[in-house]
C-alpha positions, 0 to 999 in steps of 0.5 A: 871199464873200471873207470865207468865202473866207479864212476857209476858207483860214485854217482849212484852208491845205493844202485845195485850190480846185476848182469841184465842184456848180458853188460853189467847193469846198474839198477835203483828203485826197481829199474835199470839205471845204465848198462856199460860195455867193451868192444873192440874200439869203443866203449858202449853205455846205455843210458836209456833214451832220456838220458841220451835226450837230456845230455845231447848237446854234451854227447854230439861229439859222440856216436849215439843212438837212440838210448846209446853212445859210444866213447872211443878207446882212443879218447880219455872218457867224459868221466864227469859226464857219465856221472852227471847222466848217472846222477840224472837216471838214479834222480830218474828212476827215485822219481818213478817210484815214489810216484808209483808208491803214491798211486798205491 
């Protein structure tokens, strides 16, 4: 967990911690950026649905869903991955809200 922790952290330095669907949660501009938790033999991380959508290729080996994935406790975790799906969703959700202030 401390790995997604700081890798999160890495990735999106100006996200902000909160606890939102009861997992820690990385949120900027306003949003969700990810959620991440431990479960008896998987780690699960959340993405939103985008991020699962942009990185499928990467994420096939994995068991995931619509807005989800499962990395097993028994695998080294894609750590250089979870970034780059950190850095999409942070570019993500910078985008939403400048073109949210632009409709002001």
């Amino acid at each position: 967990m401390q790995q997604i922790y700081s890798t999160i952290q890495a990735a999106a330095p100006d996200a902000v911690e909160k606890i939102s669907c009861q997992m820690p949660t990385f949120a900027l501009a306003g949003k969700n950026l990810v959620h991440f938790a431990a479960f008896k033999n998987h780690i699960g991380f959340y993405p939103t649905p985008k991020g699962i959508e942009e990185f499928q290729a990467e994420l096939a080996g994995y068991k995931n869903a619509k807005g989800s994935v499962q990395f097993p406790l028994d695998e080294p975790l894609p750590l250089e991955l979870i970034g780059r799906i950190v850095r999409f969703r942070a570019a993500e959700n910078r985008e939403q809200a400048a073109a949210k202030q632009k409709k002001r």
